[in-house]
N, C-alpha and C positions, 0 to 999 in steps of 0.2 A: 440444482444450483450449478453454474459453469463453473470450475476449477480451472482449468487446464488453458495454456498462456493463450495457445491460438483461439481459443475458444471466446477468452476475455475481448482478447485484440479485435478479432471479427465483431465483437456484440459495439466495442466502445468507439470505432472506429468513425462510424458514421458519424457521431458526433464530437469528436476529438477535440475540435476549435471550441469546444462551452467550458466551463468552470470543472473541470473534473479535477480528482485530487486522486494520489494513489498512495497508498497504507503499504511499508514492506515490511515485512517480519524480518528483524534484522539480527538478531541475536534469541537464542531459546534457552533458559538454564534448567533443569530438569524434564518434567515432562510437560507436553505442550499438543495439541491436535495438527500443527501445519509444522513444517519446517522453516528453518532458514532460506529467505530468499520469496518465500510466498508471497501472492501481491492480492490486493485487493483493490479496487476503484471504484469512488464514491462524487456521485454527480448532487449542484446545489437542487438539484428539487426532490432531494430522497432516492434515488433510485441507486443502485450498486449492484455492482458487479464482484463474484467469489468470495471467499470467507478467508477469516485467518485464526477464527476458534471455531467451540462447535454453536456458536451462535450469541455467547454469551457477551462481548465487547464490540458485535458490531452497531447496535445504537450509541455506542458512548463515542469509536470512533467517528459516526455519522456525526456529530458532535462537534466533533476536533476539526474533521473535516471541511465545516462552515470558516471555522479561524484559523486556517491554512487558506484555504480565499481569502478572507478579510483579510488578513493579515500579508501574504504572499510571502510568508517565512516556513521554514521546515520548524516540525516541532517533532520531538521526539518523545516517548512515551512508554511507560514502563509499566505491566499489570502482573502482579505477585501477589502468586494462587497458593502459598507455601505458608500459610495460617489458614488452619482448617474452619477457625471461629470466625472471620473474615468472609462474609457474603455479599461481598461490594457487588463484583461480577459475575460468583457461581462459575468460576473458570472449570472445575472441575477436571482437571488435569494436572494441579498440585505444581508448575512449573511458574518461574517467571517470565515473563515474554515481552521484548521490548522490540518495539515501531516505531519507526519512521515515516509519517504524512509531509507531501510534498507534492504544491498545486502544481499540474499541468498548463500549462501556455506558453504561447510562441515564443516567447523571451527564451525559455529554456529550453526552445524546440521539444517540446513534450516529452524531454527525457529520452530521447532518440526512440520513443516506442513504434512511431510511424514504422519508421526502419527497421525495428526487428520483427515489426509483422510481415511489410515484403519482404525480408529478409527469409523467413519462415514459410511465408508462400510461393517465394523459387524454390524450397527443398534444402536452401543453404544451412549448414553448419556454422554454428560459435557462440561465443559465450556474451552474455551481457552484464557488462559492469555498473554499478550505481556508488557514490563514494559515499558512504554513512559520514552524517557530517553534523556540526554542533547543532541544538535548538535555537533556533531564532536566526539561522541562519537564512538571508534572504533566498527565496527559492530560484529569481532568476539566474543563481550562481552556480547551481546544479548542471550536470550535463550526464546522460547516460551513455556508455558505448558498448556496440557489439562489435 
């Protein structure tokens, strides 16, 4: 499974202009298998790109992901693995993990990902911003910067 950003970048690249939607793991309260900041990219005919558990939420996000296209709003999303009786997702990690999906397209210049993959492939340095922003927030209002 690709992890690692240039790796994502390289795979999504090619296709970047179709319906993709990207998952960021925006906040972690106990224990969690990815960090903050971790992404993951989810195309409409099923296919995706990296993880953000160890496997257990990404059909649900797959999901969410269809009505973030349909919708072309951010939706934010909260999975709390802190009720051991609670086997919704099997998180298995005992933390609660909240994300944010947010469709890529031109409107929002795909979150400036183009850019930090060239970015990435001259060698350059810095940091890439994403602004965590309310549910239902229309997506084309997003903007990523590095």
């Amino acid at each position: 499974m690709v992890q690692h950003l240039v790796d994502l970048l390289d795979t999504w690249l090619p296709s970047y202009q179709e319906d993709w939607v990207v998952a960021v793991l925006t906040q972690v309260q106990g224990s969690s298998y990815r960090k903050p900041g971790a992404i993951m990219l989810f195309h409409p005919m099923g296919k995706s790109l990296g993880m953000l558990s160890g496997g257990c939420l990404e059909a649900d996000l797959r999901r969410h992901a269809q009505r973030a296209i349909q919708t072309q709003q951010v939706i934010q999303l909260t999975y709390d693995a802190t009720d051991e009786s609670d086997t919704s997702y099997q998180l298995g990690c005992g933390g609660i993990v909240n994300i944010m999906m947010v469709s890529l397209n031109k409107s929002n210049n795909y979150l400036g990902l183009v850019r930090v993959h060239d970015a990435l492939m001259r060698g350059d340095a810095g940091e890439y911003q994403l602004d965590i922003v309310a549910d239902g927030t229309p997506a084309h209002q997003l903007a990523g910067h590095f």
